[in-house]
C-alpha positions as semicolon CSV with decimal commas, in nm:
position;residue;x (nm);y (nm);z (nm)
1;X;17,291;-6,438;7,825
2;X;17,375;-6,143;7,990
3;X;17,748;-6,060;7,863
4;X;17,570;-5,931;7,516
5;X;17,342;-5,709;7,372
6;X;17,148;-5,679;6,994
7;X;17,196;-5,325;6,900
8;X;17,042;-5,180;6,576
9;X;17,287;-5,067;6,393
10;X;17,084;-4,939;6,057
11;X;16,719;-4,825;6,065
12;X;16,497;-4,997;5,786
13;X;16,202;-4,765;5,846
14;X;16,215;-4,431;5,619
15;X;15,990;-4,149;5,571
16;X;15,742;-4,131;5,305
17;X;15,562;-4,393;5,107
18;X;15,680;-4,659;4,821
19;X;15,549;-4,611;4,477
20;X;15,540;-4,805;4,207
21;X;15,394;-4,714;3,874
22;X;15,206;-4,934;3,622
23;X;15,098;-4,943;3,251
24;X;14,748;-5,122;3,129
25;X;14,543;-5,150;2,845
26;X;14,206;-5,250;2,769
27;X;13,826;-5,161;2,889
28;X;13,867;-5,246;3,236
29;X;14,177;-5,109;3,472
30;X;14,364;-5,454;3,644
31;X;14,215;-5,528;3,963
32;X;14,535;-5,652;4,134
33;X;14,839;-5,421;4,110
34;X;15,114;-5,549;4,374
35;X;15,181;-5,870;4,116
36;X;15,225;-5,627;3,804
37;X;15,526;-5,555;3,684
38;X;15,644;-5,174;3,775
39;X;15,800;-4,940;3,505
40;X;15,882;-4,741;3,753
41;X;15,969;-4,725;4,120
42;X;15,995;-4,418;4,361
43;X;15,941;-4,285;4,707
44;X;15,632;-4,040;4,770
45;X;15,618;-3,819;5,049
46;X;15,249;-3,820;5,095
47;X;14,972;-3,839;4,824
48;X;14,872;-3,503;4,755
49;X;14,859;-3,500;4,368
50;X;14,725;-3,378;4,021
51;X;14,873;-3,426;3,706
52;X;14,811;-3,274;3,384
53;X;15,045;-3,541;3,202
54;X;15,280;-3,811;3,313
55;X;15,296;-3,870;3,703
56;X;15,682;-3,918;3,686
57;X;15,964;-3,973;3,469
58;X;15,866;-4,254;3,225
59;X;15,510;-4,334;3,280
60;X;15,278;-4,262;3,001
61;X;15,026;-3,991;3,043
62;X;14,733;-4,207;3,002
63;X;14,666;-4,594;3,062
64;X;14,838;-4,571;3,399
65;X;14,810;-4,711;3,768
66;X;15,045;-4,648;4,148
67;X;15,047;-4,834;4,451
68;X;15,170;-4,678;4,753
69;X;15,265;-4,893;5,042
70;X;15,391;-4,804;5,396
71;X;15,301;-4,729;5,709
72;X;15,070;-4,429;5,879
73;X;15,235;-4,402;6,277
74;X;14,916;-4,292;6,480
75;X;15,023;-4,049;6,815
76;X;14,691;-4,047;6,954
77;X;14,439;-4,371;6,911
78;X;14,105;-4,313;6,875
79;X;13,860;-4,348;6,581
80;X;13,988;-4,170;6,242
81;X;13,788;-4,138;5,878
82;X;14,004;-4,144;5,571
83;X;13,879;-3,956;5,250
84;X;13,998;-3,962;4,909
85;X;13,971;-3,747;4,637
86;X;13,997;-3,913;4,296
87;X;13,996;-3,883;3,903
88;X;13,963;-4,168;3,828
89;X;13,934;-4,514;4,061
90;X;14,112;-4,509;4,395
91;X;14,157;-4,797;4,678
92;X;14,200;-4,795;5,022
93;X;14,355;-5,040;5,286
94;X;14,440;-4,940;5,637
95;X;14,585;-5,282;5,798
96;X;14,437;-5,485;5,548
97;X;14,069;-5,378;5,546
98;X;13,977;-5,189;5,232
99;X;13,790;-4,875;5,371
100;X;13,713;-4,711;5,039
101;X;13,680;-4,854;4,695
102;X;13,615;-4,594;4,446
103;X;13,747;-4,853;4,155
104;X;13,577;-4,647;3,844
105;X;13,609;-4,421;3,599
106;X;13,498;-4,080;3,745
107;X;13,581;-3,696;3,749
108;X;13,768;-3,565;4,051
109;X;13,535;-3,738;4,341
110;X;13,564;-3,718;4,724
111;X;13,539;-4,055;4,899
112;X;13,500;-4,065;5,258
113;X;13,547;-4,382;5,485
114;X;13,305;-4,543;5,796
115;X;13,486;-4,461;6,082
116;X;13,886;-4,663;6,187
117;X;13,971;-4,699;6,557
118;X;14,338;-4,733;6,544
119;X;14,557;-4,754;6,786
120;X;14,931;-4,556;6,875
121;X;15,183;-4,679;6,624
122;X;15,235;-4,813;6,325
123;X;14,954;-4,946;6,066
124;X;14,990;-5,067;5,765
125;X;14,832;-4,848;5,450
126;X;14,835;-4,930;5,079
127;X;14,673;-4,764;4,838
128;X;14,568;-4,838;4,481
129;X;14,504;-4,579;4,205
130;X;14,450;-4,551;3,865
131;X;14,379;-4,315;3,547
132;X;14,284;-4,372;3,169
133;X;14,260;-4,019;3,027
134;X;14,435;-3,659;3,108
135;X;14,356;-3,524;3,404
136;X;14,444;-3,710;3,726
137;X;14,413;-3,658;4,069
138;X;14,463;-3,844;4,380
139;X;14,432;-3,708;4,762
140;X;14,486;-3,924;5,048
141;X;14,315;-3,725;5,396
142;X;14,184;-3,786;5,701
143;X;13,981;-3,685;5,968
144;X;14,183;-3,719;6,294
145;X;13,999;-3,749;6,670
146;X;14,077;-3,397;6,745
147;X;14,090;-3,138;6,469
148;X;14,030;-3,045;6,130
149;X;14,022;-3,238;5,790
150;X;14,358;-3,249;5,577
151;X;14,596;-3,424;5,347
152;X;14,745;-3,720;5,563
153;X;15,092;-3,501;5,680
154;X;15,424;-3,603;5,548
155;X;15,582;-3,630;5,865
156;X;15,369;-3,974;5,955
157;X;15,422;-4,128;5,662
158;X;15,674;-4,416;5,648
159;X;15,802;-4,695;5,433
160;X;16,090;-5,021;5,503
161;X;16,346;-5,057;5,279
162;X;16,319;-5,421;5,241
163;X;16,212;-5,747;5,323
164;X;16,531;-5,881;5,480
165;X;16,596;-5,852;5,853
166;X;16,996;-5,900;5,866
167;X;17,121;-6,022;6,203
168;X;17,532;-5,978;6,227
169;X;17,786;-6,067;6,454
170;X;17,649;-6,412;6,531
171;X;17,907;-6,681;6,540
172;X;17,860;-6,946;6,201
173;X;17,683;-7,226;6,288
174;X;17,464;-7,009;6,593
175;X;17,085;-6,937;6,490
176;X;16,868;-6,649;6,536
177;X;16,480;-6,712;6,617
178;X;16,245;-6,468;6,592
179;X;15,928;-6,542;6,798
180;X;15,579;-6,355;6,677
181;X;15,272;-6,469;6,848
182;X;15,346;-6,859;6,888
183;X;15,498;-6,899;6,541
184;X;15,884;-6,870;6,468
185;X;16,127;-6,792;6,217
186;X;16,460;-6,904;6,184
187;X;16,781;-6,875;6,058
188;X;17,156;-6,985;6,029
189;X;17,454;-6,757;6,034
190;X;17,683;-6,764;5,751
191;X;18,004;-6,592;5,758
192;X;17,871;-6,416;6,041
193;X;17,536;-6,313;5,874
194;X;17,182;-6,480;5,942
195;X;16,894;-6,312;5,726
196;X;16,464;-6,347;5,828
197;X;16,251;-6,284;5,564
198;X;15,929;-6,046;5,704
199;X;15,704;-5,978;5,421
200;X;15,467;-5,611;5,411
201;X;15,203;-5,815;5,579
202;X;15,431;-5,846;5,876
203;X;15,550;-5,574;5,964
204;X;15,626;-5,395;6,174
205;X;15,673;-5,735;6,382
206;X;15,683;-5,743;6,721
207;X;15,926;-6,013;6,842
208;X;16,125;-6,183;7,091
209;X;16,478;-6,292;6,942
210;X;16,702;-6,554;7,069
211;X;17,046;-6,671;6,949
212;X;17,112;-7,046;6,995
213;X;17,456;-7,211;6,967
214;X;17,484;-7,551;6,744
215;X;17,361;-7,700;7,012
216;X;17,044;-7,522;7,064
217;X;17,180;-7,355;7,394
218;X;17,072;-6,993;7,388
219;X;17,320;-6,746;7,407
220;X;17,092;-6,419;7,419
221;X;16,728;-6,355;7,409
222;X;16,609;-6,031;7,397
223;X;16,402;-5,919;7,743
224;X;16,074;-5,808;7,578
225;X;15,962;-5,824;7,224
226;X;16,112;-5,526;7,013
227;X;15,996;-5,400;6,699
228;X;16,190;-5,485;6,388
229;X;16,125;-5,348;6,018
230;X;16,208;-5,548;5,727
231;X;16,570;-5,339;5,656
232;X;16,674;-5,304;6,012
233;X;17,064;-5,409;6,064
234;X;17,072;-5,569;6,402
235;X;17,439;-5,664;6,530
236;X;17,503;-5,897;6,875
237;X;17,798;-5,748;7,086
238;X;17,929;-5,784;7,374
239;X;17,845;-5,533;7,624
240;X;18,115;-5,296;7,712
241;X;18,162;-5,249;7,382
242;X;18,064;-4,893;7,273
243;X;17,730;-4,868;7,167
244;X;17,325;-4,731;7,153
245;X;16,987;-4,851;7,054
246;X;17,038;-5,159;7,268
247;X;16,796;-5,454;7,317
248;X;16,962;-5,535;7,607
């Protein structure tokens, strides 16, 4: 176990949000937009916007709805409110708990949440937003521990670019187990590739990974659980070889 190390050799986590854009019809705007079927998908730096007319190449100006999914990275824990301002419905999730819902038709309308205690790192944020006539707005903000109401800053927004963990370097016919809390995924290697599936919901995972030989020997484990993003490009080398980012 100890002639190797797991190195990440491509980062899955990006800066700014995902964005995908929607078109409905009818009285009342769809309820659930993650299993509708995007015209459009993008990458938002925050969510800071108004719109006189279309919110992006190909999206009609009316009859419209985004989600944005990623992840808010928190410095300093502590307890945090989350406003938005709307035109018209808006929905909020901060690791899965809806903290507003302001699902109506309204003129631009400032939402403010009951008070989050969050930890440092990474938590998971999707939000849900939607417009039938002209005018549109939609402002994500928050109210930190310490200091002033704003628009949720740029530089703590992220997004993965996937929902494949690829493993390389492991020998065919050696596995890679990832360990979360008691449960495990697995895979085989193929032509030197294994690939985990880690759905939004999981991430960012926290994990111990082993390789195992066809006979269920383990050939590395990693020391402590690391944090993997659904993306991330994690190689097994041995050590000596010339390398960073090591799980070692």
């Amino acid at each position: 176990m100890g002639t190797y190390a797991l190195i990440k050799i491509k980062d899955g986590l990006l800066n700014g949000l995902k964005t995908y854009y929607y078109e409905w019809s009818g009285k009342k705007p769809p309820e659930e937009l993650i299993n509708l079927e995007p015209v459009r998908e993008d990458v938002s730096p925050w969510i800071n916007y108004i719109w006189w007319s279309s919110p992006a190449p190909g999206v009609p100006n009316e009859f419209y709805a985004i989600t944005w999914l990623g992840f808010i990275k928190i410095d300093e824990p502590g307890t945090y409110r989350f406003y938005v301002t709307t035109d018209d419905g808006s929905r909020l999730w901060i690791d899965d708990t809806l903290v507003i819902d302001a699902w109506k038709d309204q003129p631009p309308t400032t939402y403010i949440s009951n008070p989050v205690k969050l930890s440092s790192g990474y938590h998971r944020l999707k939000y849900y937003f939607y417009n039938r006539y002209g005018l549109a707005e939609a402002v994500l903000g928050w109210i930190p521990p310490r200091g002033e109401a704003g628009v949720v800053p740029k530089n703590i927004l992220y997004h993965s670019i996937g929902d494949i963990i690829f493993f390389t370097g492991i020998p065919d016919d050696h596995f890679v187990e990832v360990l979360v809390d008691g449960a495990r995924k697995t895979c085989k290697a193929i032509g030197g590739i294994c690939e985990i599936r880690v759905a939004f919901e999981e991430q960012p995972l926290e994990a111990l990974v082993k390789i195992l030989d066809k006979h269920g020997n383990t050939v590395y484990r990693t020391p402590d659980k690391i944090t993997i993003w659904g993306g991330d490009e994690l190689k097994l080398v041995a050590i000596g070889e010339n390398n960073k980012n090591k799980y070692r």
